[in-house]
C-alpha positions in Angstrom: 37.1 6.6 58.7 34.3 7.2 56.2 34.1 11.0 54.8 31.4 13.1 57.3 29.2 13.3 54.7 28.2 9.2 54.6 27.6 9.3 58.1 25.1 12.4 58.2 23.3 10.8 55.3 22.4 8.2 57.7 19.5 10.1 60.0 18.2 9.1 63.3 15.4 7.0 63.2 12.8 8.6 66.0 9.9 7.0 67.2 7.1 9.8 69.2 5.1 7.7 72.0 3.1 10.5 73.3 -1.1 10.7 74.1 -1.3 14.5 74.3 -2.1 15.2 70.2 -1.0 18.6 70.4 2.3 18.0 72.0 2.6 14.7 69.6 2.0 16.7 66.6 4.3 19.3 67.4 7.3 16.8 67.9 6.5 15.0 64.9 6.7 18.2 62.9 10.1 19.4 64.7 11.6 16.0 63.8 10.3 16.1 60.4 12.0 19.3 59.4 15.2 18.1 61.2 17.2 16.8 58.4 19.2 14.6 60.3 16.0 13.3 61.9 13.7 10.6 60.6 10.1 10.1 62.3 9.7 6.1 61.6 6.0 6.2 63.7 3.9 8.2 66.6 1.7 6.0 69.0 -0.5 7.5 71.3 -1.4 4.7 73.4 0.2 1.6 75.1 -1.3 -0.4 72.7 -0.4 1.3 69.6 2.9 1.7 70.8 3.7 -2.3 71.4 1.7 -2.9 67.9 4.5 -0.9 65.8 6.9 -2.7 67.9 5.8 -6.1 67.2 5.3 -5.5 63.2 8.1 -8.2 61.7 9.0 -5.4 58.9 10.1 -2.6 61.3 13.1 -1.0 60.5 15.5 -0.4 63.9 14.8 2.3 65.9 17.9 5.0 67.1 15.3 6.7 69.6 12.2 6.5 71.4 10.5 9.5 72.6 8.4 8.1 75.3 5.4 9.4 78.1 5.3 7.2 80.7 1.5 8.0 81.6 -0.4 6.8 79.1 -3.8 6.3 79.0 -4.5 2.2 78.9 -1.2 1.1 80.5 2.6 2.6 81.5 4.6 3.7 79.6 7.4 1.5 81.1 5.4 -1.4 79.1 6.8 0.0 75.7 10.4 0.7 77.2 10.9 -2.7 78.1 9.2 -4.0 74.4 11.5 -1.7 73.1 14.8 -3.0 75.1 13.7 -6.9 74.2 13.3 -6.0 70.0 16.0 -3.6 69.9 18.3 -3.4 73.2 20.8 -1.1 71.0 18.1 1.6 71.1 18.2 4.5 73.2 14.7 5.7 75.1 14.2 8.9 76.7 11.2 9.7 78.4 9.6 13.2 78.7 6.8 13.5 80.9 4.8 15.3 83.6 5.8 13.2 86.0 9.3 14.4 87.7 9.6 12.4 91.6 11.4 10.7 92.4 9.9 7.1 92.1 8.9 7.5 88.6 12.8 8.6 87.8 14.1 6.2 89.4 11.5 3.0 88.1 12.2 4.3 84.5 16.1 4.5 85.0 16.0 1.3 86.4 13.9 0.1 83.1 16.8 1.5 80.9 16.0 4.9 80.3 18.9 6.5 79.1 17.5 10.2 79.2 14.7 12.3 81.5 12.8 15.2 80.1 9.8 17.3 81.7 7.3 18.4 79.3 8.7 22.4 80.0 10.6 22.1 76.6 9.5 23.2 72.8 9.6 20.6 70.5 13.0 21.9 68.5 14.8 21.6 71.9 13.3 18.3 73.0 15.1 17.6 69.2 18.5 18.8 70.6 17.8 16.5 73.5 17.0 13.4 70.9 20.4 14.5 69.3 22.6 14.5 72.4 21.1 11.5 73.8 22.2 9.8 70.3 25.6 10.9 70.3 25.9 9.0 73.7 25.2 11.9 76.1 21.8 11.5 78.9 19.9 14.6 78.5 18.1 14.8 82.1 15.9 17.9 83.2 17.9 19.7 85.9 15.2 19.8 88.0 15.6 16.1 87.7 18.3 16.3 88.1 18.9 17.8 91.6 16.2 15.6 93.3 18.6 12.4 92.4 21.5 14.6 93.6 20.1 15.1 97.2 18.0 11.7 96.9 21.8 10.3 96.8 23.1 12.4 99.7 21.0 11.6 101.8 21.9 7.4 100.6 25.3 7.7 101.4 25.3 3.8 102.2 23.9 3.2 98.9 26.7 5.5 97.3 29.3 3.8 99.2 28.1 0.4 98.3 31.0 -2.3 97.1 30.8 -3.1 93.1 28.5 -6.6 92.0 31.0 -9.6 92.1 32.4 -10.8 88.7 29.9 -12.6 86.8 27.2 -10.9 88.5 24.5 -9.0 86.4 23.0 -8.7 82.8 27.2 -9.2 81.2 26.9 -12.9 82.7 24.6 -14.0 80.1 25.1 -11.6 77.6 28.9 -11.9 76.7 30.0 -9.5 74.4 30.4 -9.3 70.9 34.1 -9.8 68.9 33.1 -5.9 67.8 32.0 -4.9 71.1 35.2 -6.3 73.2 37.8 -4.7 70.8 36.1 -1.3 71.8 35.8 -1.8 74.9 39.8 -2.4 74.8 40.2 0.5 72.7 38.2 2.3 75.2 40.2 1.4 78.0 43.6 2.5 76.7 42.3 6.1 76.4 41.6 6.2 72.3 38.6 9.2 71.5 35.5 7.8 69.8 37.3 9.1 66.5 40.0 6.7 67.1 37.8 3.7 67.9 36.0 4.4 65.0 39.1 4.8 62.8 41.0 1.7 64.6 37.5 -0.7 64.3 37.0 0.9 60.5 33.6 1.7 60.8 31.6 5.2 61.3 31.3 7.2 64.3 27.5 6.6 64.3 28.3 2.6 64.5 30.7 2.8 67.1 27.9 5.0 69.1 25.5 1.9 68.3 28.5 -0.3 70.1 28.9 2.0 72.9 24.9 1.8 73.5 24.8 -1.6 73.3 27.8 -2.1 75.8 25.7 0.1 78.3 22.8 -2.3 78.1 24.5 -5.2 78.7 26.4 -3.7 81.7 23.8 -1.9 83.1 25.8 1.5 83.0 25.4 4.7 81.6 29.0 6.8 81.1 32.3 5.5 79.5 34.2 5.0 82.7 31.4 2.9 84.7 31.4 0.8 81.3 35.3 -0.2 81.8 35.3 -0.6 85.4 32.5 -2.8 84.8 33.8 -4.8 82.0 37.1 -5.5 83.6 35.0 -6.9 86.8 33.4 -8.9 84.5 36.7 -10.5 82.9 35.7 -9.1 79.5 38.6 -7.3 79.0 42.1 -7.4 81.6 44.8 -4.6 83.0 47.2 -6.0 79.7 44.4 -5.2 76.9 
């Protein structure tokens, strides 16, 4: 496993999505003086947003930092441009907007964190940081309202798992990289041992584990191995 020091002296690349200029300036400036952070671009409309996704000489993004009300279009636009140029990319919305419809239309559009605008910019940077290392920073406000929004669901909670095959993992089989962690994963290893067993640095194993979530439409480790045993990607003797 590569020495610590190579794999901070890779920073998160952090894109801002955010039409309120004093709030976009003042995460811009948090992420700049983060120096494990990189700002790659700010948009502050739907439009400026897609155009920096569409340039052909972008450079990956880690993160996107993403409103959802914008002021010519959703935000939801950008989060699916983002998901069809670079589905390994984690978004995380923070907004004004906290019911439940606009929660759930953004989880189901791949958000894989929810923040209300309540935070300062350095801890909306914490946020960007645990949602990298694999976490799903959610405002626990937010929070709650899913928690009772399920209770009273329970037939949706207790609802039987897709049939094999069924899903975004049907046409998007994984990679050679991305089944051998997913077999690491299921015998119990730590994401220090996956990264030690594949050879490759605890920031690129993250990048697997993100990309595995898209594919399977899940968001923690042990929905992601349920899931990939159903769909035949890995079996009981891996």
């Amino acid at each position: 496993m590569p020495p610590p020091s190579s794999i901070a002296s890779t920073p998160v690349r952090v894109a801002v999505v955010e039409d309120d200029a004093a709030c976009r300036t003042a995460l811009a400036h948090a992420l700049q003086g983060a120096s494990d952070m990189r700002l790659a671009w700010t948009a502050s409309s739907r439009t400026e947003a897609m155009a920096a996704l569409a340039q052909d000489d972008a450079a990956p993004l880690d993160v996107l930092l993403l409103d959802l009300g914008l002021p010519d279009g959703s935000g939801l636009d950008v989060l699916a441009a983002l998901r069809a140029r670079w589905p390994q990319a984690a978004a995380m919305v923070s907004t004004i907007f906290g019911d439940e419809v606009h929660v759930l239309d953004a989880i189901a559009a791949g958000a894989m964190g929810y923040l209300l605008k309540d935070l300062p910019a350095t801890a909306v940077v914490d946020e960007v940081r645990s949602l990298h290392a694999g976490g799903s920073p959610i405002n626990p406000m937010v929070a709650r309202k899913l928690l009772l929004l399920r209770q009273t669901q329970p037939a949706l909670a207790a609802a039987p798992p897709p049939p094999p095959g069924a899903g975004l993992g049907a046409s998007a089989p994984p990679s050679a990289r991305e089944a051998e962690l997913l077999r690491l994963v299921a015998r119990g290893h730590t994401l220090d041992e996956v990264a030690r067993a594949m050879g490759v640095s605890r920031h690129t194993v993250r990048t697997f584990v993100r990309r595995v979530y898209a594919k399977l439409q899940v968001t923690t480790q042990a929905e992601a191995v349920s899931a990939a045993a159903r769909q035949g990607w890995i079996h009981a003797a891996d």
